[in-house]
N, C-alpha and C positions, 0 to 999 in steps of 0.2 A: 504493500500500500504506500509507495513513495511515489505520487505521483500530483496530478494538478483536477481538479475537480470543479465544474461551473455548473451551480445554481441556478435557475431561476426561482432567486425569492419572492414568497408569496407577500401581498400586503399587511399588513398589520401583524410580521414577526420580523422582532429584532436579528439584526447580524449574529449579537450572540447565540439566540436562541435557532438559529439554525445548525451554528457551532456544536450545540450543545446536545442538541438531537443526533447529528452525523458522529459525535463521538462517542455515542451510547450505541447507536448501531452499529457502526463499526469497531467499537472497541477499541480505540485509536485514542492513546494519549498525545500524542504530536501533532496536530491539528490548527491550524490556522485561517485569517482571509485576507487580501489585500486590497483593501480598501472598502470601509465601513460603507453600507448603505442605509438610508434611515427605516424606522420603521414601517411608514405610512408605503415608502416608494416600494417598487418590484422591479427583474429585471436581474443581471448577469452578477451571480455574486461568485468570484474566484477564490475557490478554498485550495488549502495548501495540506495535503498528508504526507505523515512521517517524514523521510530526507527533507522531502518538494519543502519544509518550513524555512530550511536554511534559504532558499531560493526567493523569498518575498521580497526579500530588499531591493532585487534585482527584476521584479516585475514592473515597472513603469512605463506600461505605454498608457498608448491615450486612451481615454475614456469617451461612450459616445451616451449622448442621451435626446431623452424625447419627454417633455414636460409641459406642464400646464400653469398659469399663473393668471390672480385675478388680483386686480389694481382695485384703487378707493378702500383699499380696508388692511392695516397691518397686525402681524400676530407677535407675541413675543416669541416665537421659536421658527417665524417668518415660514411656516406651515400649514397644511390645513390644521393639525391636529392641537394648535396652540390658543391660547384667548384672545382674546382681540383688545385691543390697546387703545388702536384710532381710527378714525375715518377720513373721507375725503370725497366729496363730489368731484374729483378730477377726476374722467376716465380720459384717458389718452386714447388717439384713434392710430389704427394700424401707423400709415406713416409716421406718427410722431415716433412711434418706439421703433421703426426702421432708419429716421433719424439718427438716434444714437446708439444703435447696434455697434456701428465701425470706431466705438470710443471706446469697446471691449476686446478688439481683435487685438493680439499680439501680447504681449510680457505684462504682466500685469503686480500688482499690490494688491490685497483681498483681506480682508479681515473677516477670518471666518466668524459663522450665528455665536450669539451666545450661548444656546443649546447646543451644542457640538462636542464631539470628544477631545477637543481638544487638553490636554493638559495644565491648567491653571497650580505652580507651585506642590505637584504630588498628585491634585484631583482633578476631575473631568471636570470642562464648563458647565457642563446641564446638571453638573450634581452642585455645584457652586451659585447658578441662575433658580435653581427647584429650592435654595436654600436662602432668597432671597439676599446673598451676597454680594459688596458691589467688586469689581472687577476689572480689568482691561485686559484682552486678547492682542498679541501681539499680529502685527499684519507678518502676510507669507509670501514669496512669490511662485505665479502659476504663468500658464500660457493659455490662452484658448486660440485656437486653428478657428474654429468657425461657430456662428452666433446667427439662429435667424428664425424670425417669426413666420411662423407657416401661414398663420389665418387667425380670423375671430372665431370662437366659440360660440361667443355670446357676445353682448355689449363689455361687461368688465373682464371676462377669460380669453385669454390668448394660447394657443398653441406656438411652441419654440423647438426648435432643435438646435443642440451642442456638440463640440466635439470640443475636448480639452485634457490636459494635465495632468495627473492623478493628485490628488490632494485640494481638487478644485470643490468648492460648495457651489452648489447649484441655488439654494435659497440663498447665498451672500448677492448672487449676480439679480435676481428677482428684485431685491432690497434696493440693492443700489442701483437700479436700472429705474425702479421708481423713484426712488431720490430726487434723480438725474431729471425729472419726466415729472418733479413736484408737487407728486403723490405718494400713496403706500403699496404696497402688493405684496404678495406671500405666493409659495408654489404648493397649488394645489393637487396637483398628479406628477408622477415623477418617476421614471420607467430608465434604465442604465440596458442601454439594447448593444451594447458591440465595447469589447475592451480588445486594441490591437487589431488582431486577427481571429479572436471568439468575437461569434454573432450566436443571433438565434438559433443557431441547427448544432448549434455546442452545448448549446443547456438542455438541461432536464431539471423537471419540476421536484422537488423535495421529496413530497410523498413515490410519486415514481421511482425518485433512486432507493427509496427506503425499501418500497418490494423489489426492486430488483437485490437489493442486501440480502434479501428473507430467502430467495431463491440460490444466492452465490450468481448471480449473471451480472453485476457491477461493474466488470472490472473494464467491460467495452467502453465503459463512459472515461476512464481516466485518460489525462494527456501525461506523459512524461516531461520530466523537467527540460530536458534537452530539446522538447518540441515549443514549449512554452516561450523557452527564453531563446527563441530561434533569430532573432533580429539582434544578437549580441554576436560580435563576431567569433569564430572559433579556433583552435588552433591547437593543430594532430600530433602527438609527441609519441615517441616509443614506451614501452616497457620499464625500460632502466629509467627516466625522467619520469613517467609516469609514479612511479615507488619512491621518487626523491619528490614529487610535489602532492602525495597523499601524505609523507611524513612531514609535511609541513617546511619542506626545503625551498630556497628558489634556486635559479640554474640558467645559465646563458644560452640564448636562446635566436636572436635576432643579431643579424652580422649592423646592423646600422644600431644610434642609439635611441631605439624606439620607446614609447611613454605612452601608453595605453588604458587607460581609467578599467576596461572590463574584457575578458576574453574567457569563452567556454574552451575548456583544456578535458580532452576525451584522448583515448590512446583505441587501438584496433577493436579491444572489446567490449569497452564503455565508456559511459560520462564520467569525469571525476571530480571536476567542482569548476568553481570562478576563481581567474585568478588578475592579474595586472602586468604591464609590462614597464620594467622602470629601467633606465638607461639602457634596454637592450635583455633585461633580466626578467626570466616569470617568475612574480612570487604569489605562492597563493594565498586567496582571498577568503574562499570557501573553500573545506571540502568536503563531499558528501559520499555515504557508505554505502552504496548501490552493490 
């Protein structure tokens, strides 16, 4: 069971509580996800088994989504699922908020919600904000590639779609898109449909994977680490290198003085972890017990 496993989370179950489910039926202490989805939202959750946990850090690609957001009204947790604060007879019309979509594209600064996992000093915001605390969230930097409203729903809901980041909040960009736009809004539907190269025809739904556990036929749905993390470049070594970079060795490697931040290091028979290349040298990063 070292491999890579995608969800489609159902709505109103926490990240964790799918965690918590998948390691009951699988029996799996080693168990991970990369990248929290909230409770209300559905859509691609990537869990990490046994080895595949070392390999999170190294999952970053982009993220894609499909959501919903209605203006004139904001919530403390900028969700459907949060109180409502304030209002506003501003509803903004399609153009205006096609206006300043292109003030989103490219490198951004973001202050994640205050409900969020973020880590405030040891604890989570949302346990810090549910405890009427006051606080400040340091800003992050993200990227978003693409930003755009599909259509009206209605008069105040808008349909959008994103592609961006990992670590990007989707109710920060709702928040401060209405800001920007002189209103309030919150995201009311929130669907995470493609991360990288998982789409839809890579998920399966919770309860599905759970009978396919009960039967032993699971094992079709896993991806291997080596396929996951396939947009990392790689690099072939022998045998003898290979047993000097599972003992945690590095070794000269590259005739020029090459500087490489990540490379997948596999020898004839398998994968053996992440490693770097620093003046021409592979030292490894990870390694993993396949």
């Amino acid at each position: 069971m070292d491999g890579w496993l995608f969800i489609d989370k159902p709505k109103n179950v926490s990240s964790f509580q799918v965690i918590r489910r998948l390691r009951k039926s699988l029996n799996l202490k080693k168990i991970g996800h990369a990248g929290t989805l909230d409770p209300f939202a559905t859509g691609i959750l990537a869990i990490a088994l046994g080895e595949a946990t070392k390999s999170i850090q190294f999952f970053k690609k982009n993220r894609f989504y499909i959501f919903k957001v209605i203006f004139g009204e904001e919530k403390d947790t900028d969700d459907i699922t949060g109180k409502t604060t304030s209002y506003s007879n501003l509803i903004p019309s399609k153009k205006e908020i096609d206006n300043m979509l292109s003030k989103f594209i490219g490198s951004q600064i973001q202050v994640p919600p205050k409900y969020s996992a973020v880590k405030i000093k040891g604890k989570r915001a949302y346990q810090l904000a549910r405890d009427n605390k006051k606080f400040q969230i340091r800003p992050k930097n993200i990227f978003i590639n693409k930003l755009k409203c599909l259509k009206a729903m209605s008069r105040k809901e808008y349909l959008f779609e994103l592609e961006c980041s990992s670590g990007t909040y989707v109710r920060s960009i709702a928040r401060d898109l209405a800001k920007m736009l002189g209103t309030y809004a919150y995201v009311s539907e929130l669907r995470r449909t493609k991360i990288g190269k998982i789409d839809q025809k890579d998920i399966i739904l919770l309860d599905n994977f759970e009978e396919l556990v009960h039967i032993g036929d699971h094992f079709k749905t896993m991806h291997s680490i080596r396929d996951v993390l396939d947009d990392i470049p790689a690099v072939l070594i022998n045998n003898e290198l290979g047993q000097r970079f599972i003992n945690g060795l590095s070794f000269d490697f590259f005739n020029s003085k090459s500087n490489l931040d990540c490379l997948l290091i596999e020898n004839e028979n398998r994968f053996l972890g992440v490693g770097k290349a620093v003046e021409g040298k592979i030292k490894p990063i990870r390694v993993f017990n396949l």
